[in-house]
C-alpha positions in Angstrom: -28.0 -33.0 -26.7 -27.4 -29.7 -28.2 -29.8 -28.3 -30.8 -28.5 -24.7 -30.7 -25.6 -25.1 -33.7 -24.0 -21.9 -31.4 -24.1 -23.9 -28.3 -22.9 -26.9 -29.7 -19.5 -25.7 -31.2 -19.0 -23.7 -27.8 -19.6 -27.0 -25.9 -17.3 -28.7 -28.2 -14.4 -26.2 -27.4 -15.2 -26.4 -24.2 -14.6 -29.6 -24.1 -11.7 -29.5 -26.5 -10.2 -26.8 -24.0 -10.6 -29.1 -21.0 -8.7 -32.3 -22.4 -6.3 -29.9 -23.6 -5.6 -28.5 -19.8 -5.3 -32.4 -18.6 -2.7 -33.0 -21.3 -1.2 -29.6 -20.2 -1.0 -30.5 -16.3 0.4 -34.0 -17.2 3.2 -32.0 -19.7 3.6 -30.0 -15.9 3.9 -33.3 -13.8 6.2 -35.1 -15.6 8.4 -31.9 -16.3 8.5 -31.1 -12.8 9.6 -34.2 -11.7 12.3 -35.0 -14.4 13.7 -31.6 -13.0 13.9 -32.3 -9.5 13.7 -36.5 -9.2 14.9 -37.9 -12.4 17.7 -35.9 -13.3 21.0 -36.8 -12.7 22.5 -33.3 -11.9 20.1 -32.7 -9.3 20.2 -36.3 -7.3 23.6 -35.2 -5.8 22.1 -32.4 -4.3 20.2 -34.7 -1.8 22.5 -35.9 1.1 22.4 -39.4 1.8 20.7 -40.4 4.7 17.6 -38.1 2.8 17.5 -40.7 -0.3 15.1 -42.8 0.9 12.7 -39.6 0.8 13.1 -38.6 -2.7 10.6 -40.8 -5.3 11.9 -43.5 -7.7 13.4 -41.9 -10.6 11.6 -44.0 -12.9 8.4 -43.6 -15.1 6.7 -45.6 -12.0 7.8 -43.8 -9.7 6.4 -40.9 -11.6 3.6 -42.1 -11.8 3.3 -42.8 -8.0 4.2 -39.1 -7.5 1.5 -37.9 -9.5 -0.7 -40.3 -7.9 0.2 -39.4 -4.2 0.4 -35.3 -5.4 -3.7 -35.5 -6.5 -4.6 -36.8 -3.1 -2.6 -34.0 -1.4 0.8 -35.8 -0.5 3.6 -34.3 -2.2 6.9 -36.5 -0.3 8.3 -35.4 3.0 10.7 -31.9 3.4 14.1 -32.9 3.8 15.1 -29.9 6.1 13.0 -30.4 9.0 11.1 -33.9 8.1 7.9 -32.3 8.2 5.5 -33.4 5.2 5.7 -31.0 2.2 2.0 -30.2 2.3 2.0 -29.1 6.3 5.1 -26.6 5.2 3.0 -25.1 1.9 0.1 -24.7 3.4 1.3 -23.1 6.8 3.1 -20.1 4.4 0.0 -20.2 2.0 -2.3 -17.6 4.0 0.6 -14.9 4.1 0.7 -15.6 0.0 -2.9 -15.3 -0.5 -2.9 -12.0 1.5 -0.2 -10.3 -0.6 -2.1 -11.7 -3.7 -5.4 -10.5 -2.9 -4.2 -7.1 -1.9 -1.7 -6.3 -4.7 -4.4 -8.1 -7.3 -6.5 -5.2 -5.8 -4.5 -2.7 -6.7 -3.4 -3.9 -9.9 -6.8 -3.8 -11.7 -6.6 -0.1 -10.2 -4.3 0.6 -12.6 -5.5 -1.7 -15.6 -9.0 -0.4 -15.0 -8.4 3.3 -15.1 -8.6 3.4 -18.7 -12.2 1.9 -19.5 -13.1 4.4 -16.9 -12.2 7.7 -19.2 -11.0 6.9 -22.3 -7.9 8.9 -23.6 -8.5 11.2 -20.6 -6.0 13.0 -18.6 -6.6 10.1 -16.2 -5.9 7.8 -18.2 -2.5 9.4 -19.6 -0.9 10.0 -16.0 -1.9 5.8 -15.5 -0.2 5.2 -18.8 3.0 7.1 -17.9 3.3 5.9 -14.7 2.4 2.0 -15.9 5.8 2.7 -18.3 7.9 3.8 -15.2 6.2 0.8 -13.4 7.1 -1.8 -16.1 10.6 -0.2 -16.0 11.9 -1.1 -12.9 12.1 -4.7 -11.2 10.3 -5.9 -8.2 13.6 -6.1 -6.1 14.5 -2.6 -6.6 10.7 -1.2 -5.8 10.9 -3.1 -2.8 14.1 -2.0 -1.5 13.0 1.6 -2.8 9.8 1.9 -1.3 10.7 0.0 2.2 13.7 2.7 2.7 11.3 5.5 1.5 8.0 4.4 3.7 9.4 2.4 6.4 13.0 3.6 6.9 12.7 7.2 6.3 9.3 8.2 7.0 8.1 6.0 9.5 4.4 5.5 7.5 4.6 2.1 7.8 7.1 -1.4 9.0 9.9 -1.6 6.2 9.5 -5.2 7.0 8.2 -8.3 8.8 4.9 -10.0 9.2 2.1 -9.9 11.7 -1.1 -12.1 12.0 -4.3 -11.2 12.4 -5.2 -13.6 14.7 -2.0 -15.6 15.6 0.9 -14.0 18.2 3.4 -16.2 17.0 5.2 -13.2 14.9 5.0 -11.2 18.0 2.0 -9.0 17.1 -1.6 -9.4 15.7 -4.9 -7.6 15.0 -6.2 -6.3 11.9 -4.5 -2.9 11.8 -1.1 -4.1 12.7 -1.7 -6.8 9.8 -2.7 -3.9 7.2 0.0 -1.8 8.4 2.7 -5.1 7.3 0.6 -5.4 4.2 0.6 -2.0 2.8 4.4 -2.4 1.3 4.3 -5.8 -0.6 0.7 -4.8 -1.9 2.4 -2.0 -3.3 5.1 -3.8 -4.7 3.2 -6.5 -6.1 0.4 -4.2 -7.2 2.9 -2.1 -9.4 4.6 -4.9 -10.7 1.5 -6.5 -12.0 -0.7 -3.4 -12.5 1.9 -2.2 -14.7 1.7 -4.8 -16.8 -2.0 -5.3 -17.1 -2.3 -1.5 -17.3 -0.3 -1.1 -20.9 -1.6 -4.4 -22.5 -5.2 -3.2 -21.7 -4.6 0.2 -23.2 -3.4 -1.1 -26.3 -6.4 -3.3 -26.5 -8.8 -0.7 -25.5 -6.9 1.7 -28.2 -7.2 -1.1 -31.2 -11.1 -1.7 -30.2 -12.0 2.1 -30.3 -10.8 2.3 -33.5 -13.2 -0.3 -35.3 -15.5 0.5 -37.5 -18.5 0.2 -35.1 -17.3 2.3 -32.7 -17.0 5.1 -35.1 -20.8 4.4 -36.7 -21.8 4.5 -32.6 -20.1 8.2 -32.5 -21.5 9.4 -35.8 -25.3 8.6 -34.1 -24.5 10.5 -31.0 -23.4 7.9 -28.2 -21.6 8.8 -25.4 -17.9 7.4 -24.9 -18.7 5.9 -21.5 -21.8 4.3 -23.1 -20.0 3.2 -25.9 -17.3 1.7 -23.9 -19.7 -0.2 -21.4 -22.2 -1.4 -23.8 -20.0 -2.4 -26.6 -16.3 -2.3 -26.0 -16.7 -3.9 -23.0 -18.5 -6.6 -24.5 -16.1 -7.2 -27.3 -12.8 -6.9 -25.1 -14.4 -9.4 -22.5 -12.5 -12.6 -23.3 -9.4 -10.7 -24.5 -9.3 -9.2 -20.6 -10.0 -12.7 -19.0 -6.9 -13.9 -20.6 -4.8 -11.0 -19.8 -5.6 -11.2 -16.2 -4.4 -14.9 -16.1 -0.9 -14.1 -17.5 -0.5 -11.2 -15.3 -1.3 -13.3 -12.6 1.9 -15.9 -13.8 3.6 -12.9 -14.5 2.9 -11.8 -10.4 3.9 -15.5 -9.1 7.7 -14.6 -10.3 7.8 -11.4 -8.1 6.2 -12.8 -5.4 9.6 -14.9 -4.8 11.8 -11.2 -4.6 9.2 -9.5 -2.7 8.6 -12.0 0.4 12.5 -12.7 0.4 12.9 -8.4 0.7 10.0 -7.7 2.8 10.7 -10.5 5.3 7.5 -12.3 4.5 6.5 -15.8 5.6 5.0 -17.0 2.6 5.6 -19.5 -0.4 7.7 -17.1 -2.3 10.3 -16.8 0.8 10.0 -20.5 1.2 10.8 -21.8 -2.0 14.0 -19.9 -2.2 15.0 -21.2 1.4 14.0 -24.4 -0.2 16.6 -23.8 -2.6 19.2 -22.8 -0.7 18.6 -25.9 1.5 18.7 -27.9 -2.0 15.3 -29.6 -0.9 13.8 -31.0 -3.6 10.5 -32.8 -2.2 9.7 -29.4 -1.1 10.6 -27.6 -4.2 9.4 -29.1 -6.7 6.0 -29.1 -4.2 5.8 -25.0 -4.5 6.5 -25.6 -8.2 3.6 -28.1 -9.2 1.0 -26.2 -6.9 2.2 -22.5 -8.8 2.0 -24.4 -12.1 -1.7 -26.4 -11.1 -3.1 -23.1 -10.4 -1.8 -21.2 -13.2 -3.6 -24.3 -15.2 -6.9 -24.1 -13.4 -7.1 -20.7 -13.7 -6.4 -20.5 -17.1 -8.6 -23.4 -17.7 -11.4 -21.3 -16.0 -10.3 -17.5 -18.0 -10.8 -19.6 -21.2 -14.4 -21.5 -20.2 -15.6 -17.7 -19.1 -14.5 -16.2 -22.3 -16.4 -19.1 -24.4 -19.2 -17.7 -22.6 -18.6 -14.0 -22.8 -18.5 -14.3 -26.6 -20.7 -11.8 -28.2 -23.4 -14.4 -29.6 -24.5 -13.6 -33.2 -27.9 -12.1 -33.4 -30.8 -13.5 -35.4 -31.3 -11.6 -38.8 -34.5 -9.2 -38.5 -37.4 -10.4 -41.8 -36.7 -8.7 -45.0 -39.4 -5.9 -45.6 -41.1 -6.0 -49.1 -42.7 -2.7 -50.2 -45.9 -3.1 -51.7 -47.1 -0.5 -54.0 -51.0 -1.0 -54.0 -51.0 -1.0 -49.9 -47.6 1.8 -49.7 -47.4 -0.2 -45.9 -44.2 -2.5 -45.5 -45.3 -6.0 -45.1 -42.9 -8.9 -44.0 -41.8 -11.0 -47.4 -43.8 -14.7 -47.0 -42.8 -16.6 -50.2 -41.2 -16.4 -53.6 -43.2 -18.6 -55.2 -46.1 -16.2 -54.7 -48.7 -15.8 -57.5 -48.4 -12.4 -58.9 -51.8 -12.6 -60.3 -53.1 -12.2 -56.7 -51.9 -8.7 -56.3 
């Protein structure tokens, strides 16, 4: 099917990688639900007259889980009755809003340093990525809703407001941004901060290769260098990076809903826990996990195909004396009598 050796051995990991992610969200599954169904510390959690809602604790009940959670039923929420799925996906847009935005902002600062290199820009980043990674999401939060929101007035220290929807009491699109501007910032220097240092380092280690220093000694620009070369190289490496800084953003997003007064997943699974509902739990869990899968699934089938593919060697150039023209070598066997 494939002829191309290259093509073949990246089809081959690609295929590789995909069994290895189905192996990986069955690990996830079964995890999941030894945690929350199976295990004996957490069954007395549930009250009674909620039993019949929790799964068999068995391997086919497991399997009945997993079969019920691929066709989008994940059990029935023990604190109001209302299927798990209805619950997730009512709090999902408020999620995906603080994502986008702070994701946004995040490759701000993680991108600042392919713009200029080693630049003052890219320095004042740097520092303020380290004062960034120093400090955790619940503290930036508290910080900058007193500083913003309390103090100066800029913006709400809390709350949500729909776009479309008046059920939080206020919508449009500029009281929506004006509620969005805090956890953006929150998230986006959480995760940015991050991002920001581990692609500096690998920007550092690649501009130090031997290439890059043959490119310089022929008179190439930095910025062309980086975009035509480093760029190229660092691909994969970056694709990866930006999958574990998204895991890395899913932890935070629990602290900054719960601060911020935010609707979302990340508020909801800690009322979940509080409310010691498991159905409902474990649901949040599986679909962070899933999509941490996917998406890494999908950083790792780029990369295969961002590899720098190896170039076909130019024809060896024979000089020939009687001609003084170089001439492409044909074969060895030639006879020298010809000449």
């Amino acid at each position: 099917m494939w002829r191309n050796p290259v093509v073949q051995r990246t089809g081959w990991q690609a295929v590789a990688r995909i069994g290895t992610t189905a192996i990986a969200f069955c690990a996830v599954t079964l995890l999941v639900f030894m945690a929350f169904f199976a295990s004996q510390s957490q069954r007395p959690f549930s009250r009674r007259e909620h039993r019949e809602l929790l799964p068999d604790p068995t391997f086919r009940g497991y399997l009945h889980y997993v079969w019920r959670a691929v066709h989008g039923d994940l059990g029935t929420s023990v604190g109001n009755g209302d299927p798990v799925t209805k619950r997730m996906f009512h709090a999902l847009p408020v999620t995906l809003s603080v994502l986008v935005g702070g994701i946004v902002i995040s490759l701000l600062f993680a991108l600042a340093p392919l713009l200029r290199p080693r630049a003052g820009l890219d320095r004042a980043f740097g520092l303020f990525s380290v004062g960034g990674i120093s400090v955790h999401p619940v503290w930036a939060a508290l910080v900058l809703s007193w500083l913003f929101g309390a103090h100066w007035h800029l913006v709400p220290k809390q709350g949500y407001c729909g776009i479309t929807a008046e059920s939080t009491g206020c919508s449009g699109v500029t009281h929506w941004v004006s509620h969005m501007v805090l956890p953006w910032l929150v998230y986006g220097l959480a995760t940015g901060a991050y991002f920001s240092l581990a692609v500096r380092a690998l920007l550092g280690s690649e501009l130090n290769e031997d290439y890059v220093r043959a490119a310089r000694a022929k008179g190439v620009g930095e910025r062309r260098i980086v975009r035509a070369h480093v760029m190229r190289n660092i691909t994969p490496q970056l694709l990866g990076l930006f999958v574990a800084n998204l895991g890395i953003g899913f932890t935070s997003l629990i602290f900054i809903e719960r601060i911020l007064d935010l609707p979302g997943l990340g508020n909801l699974f800690a009322v979940a826990l509080r409310q010691h509902d498991a159905p409902l739990t474990a649901g949040i869990t599986l679909l962070a996990a899933a999509t941490i899968t996917v998406l890494t699934l999908a950083a790792d089938l780029l990369s295969l195909l961002a590899q720098p593919r190896p170039r076909r060697a130019p024809a060896e150039l024979v000089y020939v004396p009687a001609i003084g023209l170089p001439t492409t070598s044909t074969s060895s066997s030639a006879d020298p009598s010809s000449a």
